[in-house]
Structure formats: structure tokens, C-alpha cells
C-alpha positions, 0 to 999 in steps of 0.5 A: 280319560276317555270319551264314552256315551251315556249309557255306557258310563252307567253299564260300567258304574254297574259293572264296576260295583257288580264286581265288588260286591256280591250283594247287587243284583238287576231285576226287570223286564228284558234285562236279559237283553237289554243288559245282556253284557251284564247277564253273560258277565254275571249270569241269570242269579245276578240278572233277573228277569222279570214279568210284566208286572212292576207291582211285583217285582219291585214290591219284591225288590224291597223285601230283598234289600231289607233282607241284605240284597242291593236290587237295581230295578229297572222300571223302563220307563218312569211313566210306569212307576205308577203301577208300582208306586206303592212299593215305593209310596210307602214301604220303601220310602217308609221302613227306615223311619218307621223302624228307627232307623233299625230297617233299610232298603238300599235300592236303585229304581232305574228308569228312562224319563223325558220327552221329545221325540213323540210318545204322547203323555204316558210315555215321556213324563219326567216325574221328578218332582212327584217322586221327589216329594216322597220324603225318604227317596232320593232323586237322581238326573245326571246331564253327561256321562261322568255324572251318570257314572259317578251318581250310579256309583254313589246310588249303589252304595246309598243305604236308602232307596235312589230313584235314577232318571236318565233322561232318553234323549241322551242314552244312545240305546233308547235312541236306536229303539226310538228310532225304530219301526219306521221312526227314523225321519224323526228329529232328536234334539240330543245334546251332544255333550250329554250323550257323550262325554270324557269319563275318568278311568278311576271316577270317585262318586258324585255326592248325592245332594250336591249340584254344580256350576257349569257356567258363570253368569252375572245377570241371571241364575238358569237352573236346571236338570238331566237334558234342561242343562243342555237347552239352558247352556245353549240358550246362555249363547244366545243371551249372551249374543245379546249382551246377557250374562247367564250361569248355569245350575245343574242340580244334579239331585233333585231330592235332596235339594242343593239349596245353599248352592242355588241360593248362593248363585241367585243371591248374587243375580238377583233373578232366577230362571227355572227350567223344568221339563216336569210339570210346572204345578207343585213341583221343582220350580215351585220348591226351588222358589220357596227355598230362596224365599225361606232363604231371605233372598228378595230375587225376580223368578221365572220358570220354563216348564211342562205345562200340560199333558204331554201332546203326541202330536211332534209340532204340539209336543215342542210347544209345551216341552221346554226348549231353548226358544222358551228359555230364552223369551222367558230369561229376556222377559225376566231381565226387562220386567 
């Protein structure tokens, strides 16, 4: 075992999977950069570039899986996957149901997702919940880098399509990009357990749809996903400090959902906070308050969330973005209301 960065650990769940099975290939733009130890491994065939079109070359991505392939598509950003949603929207998400099951398109759509060092409202959504709404796409966001091992690992081998978050405060190659051009005053807020974390030599896959705990609590279930672990871990300590005993839910999967998991932890709490850096109308939080509700479960609910478009502005997009200040306000409300 060995510590390693986040990105590191999903170029070596690729690598790995590259290695034994001829069938994945890596398309996108600037791949041929961007994953330039791939490209001299396994060469031009293997890793694609692509033009500037995500309508193209992820709609070309999903014939290619139905063809016998298994594409990773790297879309840069998940802000852009609206260019290409149809491909998703309904054919990918689609052709499994539709032709009975006759038809698959085992792919991995790769793309950074997240705020937090001032990109404005197109460039730092999260879009989980939008995606994972879609029925017939898993939603993947792994918080450390064994996880993003592990969930690449089992993505890889999904015989369906996979949407993989990762969110860009803990790759440290999207922080050296962010921290370009005259950009390097900037302050990151970056987990340091999520950007860089021990990862065994011989990782099994992390189940897709399975979440875990990684703290115990007895007042409170915070739950959460991708750097909002991280925010809801650090605001535990602060809880704690003032005689709350939070645990900590990383989800994991957003889609599908852990519920018997989440369900089980509040039941015994009794109250519930979620913290989402999605947007807060008709998404994560919501599903995840339903659930219990279907459940039977009678618990106080609270969420911290995205709440409006994404401002550019640095002091205005740490008023709307999670953070632990907002988690723990909300978690001390939840406990006196």
C-alpha cells in the first residue's frame, strides 16, 4: 500500500484494465495529452483524440460500445455533457431496455465536475442529480483515491453506461490547470485525504451502488458525496467540539442509490442532513428525503446545497457553494428546532 493522488489512482485503474482487455479505448479531446502515459503505452488506435464536438464523439461512442468496444469518453467537464445529452438522454441510457436486454453499451463518460475556485456557472456545475435522474445511467463520485480506483475499476467492467464524476478540487492535474495564467493567488479549499490517499497494490472494485460509513455518530446522519464528505467530515469536528456526535454517509453512487444503507443510519439518529453541492430543486437531497419517507422512517431533515446559478465572482461563489460553515449552522439548527 502506498499513498498516491487522485488522479493517479484512476490513470492506474485504467491502465490496469487497458492491460487486460483489448476491448477499452479512450476518446476525447486532448486526450493525447492530457493522458499522454496512456497514448505512448497503448498508442493512437487505443487513445483517441477527438474534435471539439461532444455531440460527435460521444454519440460515436455509443455505437462503438454496441458494437463490442468499451469507450471511456472523456467530456472535460460535465458542464459540457449538455452538448452531448442526447447521445446520453436517449440512446445510451435507452438501448438496453428497448431491445430487451438484446443490446448494451458498456461505456464510461469521464468528466470533471465542482466549484470552488471561481469559474462561474458553466464551468463548476456538479449535475449528478440531473444525470442520475436518467433511468438507465449509473452515477459514480469517488471522495479519495482508493475509491476512484476501485469505482473506475468496477465502471470499466459495467455492461452499462457509467457517468464518472470526479470532482476538480481533488485531481491535482486540474489544479495545476486552474491554477494557471495568472490564477495561482487563488485559494483552494482541497481536501487533503481526498486528493491523496493510501491505495492497495491489488484493489478489488468498489460495488457500484453501495455507500459507506465513514464516521459514526449518534445525534446526526450527515450524508454526502465527492469533496462534500470531506466539508461534512471537517464539520463533524466542529460538532463535536460542541457536544454533537455526527457520522458521515459517503454515498459513493449517486445512481444507483444505497437507500437500505442511508435509511438504516438515520433510523437510528433520527435526523438527516444532506450535503449536496448539486443544485437543491428536484435532485439529490430531495430523492434522498423521499427514500426515507417511503421507508416509513418519521426523522427532522435538513439540507446544505447549491441554491442558485453558480456566481463568478470568488466572496459570492463561497456564499452559495457548500461549505463547512453552512454545514454546520444547518446541523445545529437541525438538533435545536
Amino acid at each position: 500500500m502506498r499513498t498516491i493522488s487522485f488522479a493517479e489512482a484512476i490513470e492506474k485503474a485504467l491502465a490496469r484494465a487497458m492491460a487486460d482487455d483489448p476491448r477499452i479505448i479512450i476518446m476525447g479531446e486532448d486526450v493525447h495529452t492530457i493522458r499522454r502515459n496512456l497514448f505512448v503505452r497503448f498508442g493512437k488506435d487505443r487513445v483517441r483524440a477527438a474534435p471539439i464536438s461532444e455531440s460527435a464523439f460521444v454519440g460515436a461512442a455509443v455505437t462503438a460500445a454496441m458494437a463490442g468496444l468499451r469507450p471511456v469518453v472523456e467530456v472535460m467537464i460535465v458542464d459540457f455533457i449538455g452538448v452531448a445529452i442526447d447521445a446520453l438522454l436517449n440512446h445510451a441510457a435507452k438501448v438496453e431496455a428497448f431491445s430487451d436486454g438484446q443490446w448494451r453499451v458498456p461505456m464510461v463518460v469521464r468528466a470533471a465536475c465542482g466549484g470552488g475556485y471561481g469559474d462561474g456557472g458553466q464551468h463548476e456545475q456538479s449535475l449528478w442529480g440531473w444525470l442520475a435522474h436518467i433511468p438507465g445511467l449509473n452515477v459514480v463520485v469517488p471522495s479519495n483515491p482508493a475509491d476512484a480506483a476501485g469505482l473506475m475499476t468496477a465502471a470499466l467492467a459495467h455492461p452499462g453506461p457509467v457517468i464518472y464524476l470526479e470532482h476538480k478540487l481533488l485531481a491535482d492535474y486540474w489544479l495545476d490547470y486552474l491554477g494557471s495564467g495568472g490564477r495561482a493567488t487563488v485559494y483552494y479549499d482541497v481536501p487533503r485525504d481526498g486528493a491523496f490517499g493510501p491505495v492497495i497494490s491489488d484493489w478489488a472494485p468498489v460495488p457500484i451502488g453501495r455507500a459507506v460509513g465513514r464516521r459514526d455518530g449518534d445525534d446526526l446522519t450527515i450524508i454526502s458525496v465527492g469533496v462534500g464528505v470531506h466539508r461534512a467530515l471537517e464539520a463533524a469536528d466542529r460538532l463535536q467540539d460542541h457536544g454533537i456526535s455526527a457520522g458521515v454517509i459517503d454515498l459513493r453512487t449517486v445512481s444507483p442509490l444505497d437507500r437500505d444503507f442511508v435509511c438504516a443510519s438515520v433510523a437510528r439518529t433520527g435526523r438527516m442532513l444532506v450535503v449536496d453541492e448539486d443544485y437543491k430543486e428536484f435532485g439529490l437531497s430531495g430523492e434522498l428525503a423521499a427514500s426515507v419517507m417511503e421507508a416509513g422512517l418519521s426523522v427532522k431533515f435538513a439540507r446544505v446545497a447549491t441554491e442558485e446559478t453558480i456566481p463568478y465572482a470568488r466572496h459570492l461563489e463561497e456564499q452559495v457553494l457548500p461549505n463547512t460553515v453552512r454545514i454546520v449552522d444547518a446541523a445545529q439548527r437541525l438538533l435545536n428546532d
